[in-house]
C-alpha positions as CSV (number, residue, x, y, z in Angstrom):
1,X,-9.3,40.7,-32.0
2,X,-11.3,37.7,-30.5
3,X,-9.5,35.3,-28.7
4,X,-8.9,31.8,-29.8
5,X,-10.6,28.6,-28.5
6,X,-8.8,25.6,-29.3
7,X,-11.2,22.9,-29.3
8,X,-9.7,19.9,-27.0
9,X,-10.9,16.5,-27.5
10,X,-12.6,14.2,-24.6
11,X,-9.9,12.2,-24.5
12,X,-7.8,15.0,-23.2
13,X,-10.4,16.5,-21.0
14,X,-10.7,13.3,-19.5
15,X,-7.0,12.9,-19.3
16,X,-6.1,16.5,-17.5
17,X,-9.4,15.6,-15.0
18,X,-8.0,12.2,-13.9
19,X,-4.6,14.1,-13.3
20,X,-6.5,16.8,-11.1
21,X,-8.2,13.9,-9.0
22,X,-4.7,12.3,-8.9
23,X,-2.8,15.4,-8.0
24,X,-5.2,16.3,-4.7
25,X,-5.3,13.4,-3.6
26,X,-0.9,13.8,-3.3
27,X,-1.8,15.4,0.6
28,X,-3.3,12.2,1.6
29,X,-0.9,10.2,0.6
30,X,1.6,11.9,2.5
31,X,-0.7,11.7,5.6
32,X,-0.9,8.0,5.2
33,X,3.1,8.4,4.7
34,X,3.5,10.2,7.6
35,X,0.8,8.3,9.8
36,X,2.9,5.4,8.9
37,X,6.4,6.5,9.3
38,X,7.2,6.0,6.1
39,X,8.8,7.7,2.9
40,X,6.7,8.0,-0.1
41,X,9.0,5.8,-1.9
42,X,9.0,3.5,0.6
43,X,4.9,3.4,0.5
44,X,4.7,3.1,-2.9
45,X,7.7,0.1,-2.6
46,X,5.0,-1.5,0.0
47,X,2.1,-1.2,-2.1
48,X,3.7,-2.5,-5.5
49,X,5.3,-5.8,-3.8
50,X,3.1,-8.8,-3.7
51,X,3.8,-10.9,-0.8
52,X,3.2,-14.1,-2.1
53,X,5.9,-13.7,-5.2
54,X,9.2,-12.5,-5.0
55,X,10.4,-10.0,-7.0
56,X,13.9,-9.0,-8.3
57,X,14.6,-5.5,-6.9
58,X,15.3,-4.5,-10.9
59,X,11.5,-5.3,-11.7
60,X,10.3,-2.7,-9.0
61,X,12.7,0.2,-9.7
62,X,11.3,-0.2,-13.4
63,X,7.7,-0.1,-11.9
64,X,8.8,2.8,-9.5
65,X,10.4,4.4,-12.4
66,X,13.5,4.8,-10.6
67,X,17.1,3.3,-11.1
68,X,18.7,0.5,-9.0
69,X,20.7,2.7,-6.6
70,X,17.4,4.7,-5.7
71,X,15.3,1.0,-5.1
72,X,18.9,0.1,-3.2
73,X,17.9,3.1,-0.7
74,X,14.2,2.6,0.1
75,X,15.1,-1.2,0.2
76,X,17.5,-0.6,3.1
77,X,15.2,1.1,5.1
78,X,12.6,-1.3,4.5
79,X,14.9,-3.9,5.3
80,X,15.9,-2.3,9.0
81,X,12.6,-1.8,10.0
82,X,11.7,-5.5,9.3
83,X,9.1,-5.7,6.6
84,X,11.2,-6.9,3.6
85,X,14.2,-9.0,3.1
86,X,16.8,-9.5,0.3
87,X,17.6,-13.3,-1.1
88,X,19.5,-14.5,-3.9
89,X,17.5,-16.0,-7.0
90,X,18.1,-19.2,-6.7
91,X,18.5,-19.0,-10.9
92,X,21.4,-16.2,-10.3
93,X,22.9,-14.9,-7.1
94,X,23.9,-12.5,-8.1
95,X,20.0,-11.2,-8.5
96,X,18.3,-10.2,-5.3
97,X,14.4,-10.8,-4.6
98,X,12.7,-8.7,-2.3
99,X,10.7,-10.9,0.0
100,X,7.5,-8.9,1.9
101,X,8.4,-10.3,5.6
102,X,5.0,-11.1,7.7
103,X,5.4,-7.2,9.6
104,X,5.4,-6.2,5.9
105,X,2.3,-8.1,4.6
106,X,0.5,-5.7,7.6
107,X,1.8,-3.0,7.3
108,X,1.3,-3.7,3.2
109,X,-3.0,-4.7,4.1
110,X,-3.0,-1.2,6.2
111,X,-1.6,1.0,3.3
112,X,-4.0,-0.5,0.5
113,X,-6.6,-0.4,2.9
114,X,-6.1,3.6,3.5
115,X,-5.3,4.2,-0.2
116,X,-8.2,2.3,-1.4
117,X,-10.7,4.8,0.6
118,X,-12.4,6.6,-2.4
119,X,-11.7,10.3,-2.2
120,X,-14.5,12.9,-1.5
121,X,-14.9,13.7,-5.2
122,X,-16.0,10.1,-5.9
123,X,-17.9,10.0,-3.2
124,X,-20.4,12.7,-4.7
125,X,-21.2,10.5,-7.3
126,X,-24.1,7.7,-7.0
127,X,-23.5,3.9,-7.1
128,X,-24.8,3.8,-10.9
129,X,-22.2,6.7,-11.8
130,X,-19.7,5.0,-9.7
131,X,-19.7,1.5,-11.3
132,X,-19.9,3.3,-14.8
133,X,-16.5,5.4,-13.9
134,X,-14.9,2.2,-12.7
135,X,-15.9,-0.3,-15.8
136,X,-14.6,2.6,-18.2
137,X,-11.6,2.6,-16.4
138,X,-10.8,-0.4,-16.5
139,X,-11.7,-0.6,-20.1
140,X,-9.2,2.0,-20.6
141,X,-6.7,-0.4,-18.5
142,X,-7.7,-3.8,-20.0
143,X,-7.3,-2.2,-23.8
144,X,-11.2,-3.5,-24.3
């Protein structure tokens, strides 16, 4: 008997290669992590806040995908080593928004700056192939 092929659509190969570039690049990420004395959580926290607006700690454990008492966690560590603060909204106090303290907003600039360095398998392509990938994906992003 012949084995099966199951046809898979572009849209899927695409899909499982962008989650194979994602996935190697998980060992840098910890690098940067651990050059940085920080938790992964804690990173990610970092790199989601904007420093020039506030945020209510429930909007980033929704973007972290995590719940309250998780974002309570990684906020307190933040918090000790000086790079974020807690503050009542002034609409509710009982809200708190996470402030990105000026040690943060550093910190913050060096973690997008080493996350932002395009891994070796987008290096290999040329510039042309390289602004192609990058105005699809955004396409793909934008929704047109």
């Amino acid at each position: 008997m012949a084995p099966t092929t199951t046809e898979r659509s572009p849209a899927s190969e695409a899909w499982s290669l962008l989650a194979d570039l994602v996935a190697g690049q998980r060992g840098r990420m910890m690098c940067v992590c651990s050059d940085l004395e920080l938790a992964p959580g804690q990173l990610m926290a970092l790199k989601w806040l904007d420093p020039d607006t506030p945020a209510p700690m429930g909007d980033l454990a929704h973007a972290l995908s995590c719940d309250n008492s998780n974002v309570t966690g990684i906020i307190d560590r933040l918090e000790e080593r000086g790079l974020v603060q807690r503050r009542p909204a002034t609409h509710d106090r009982r809200v708190k928004m996470l402030v990105v303290t000026p040690r943060g907003r550093e910190l913050r600039r060096r973690i997008k700056a080493r996350m932002e360095e395009p891994p070796e398998p987008l290096l290999r392509l040329d510039e042309g192939e390289q602004r192609a990938l990058r105005d699809l994906l955004r396409k793909a992003l934008d929704g047109g």
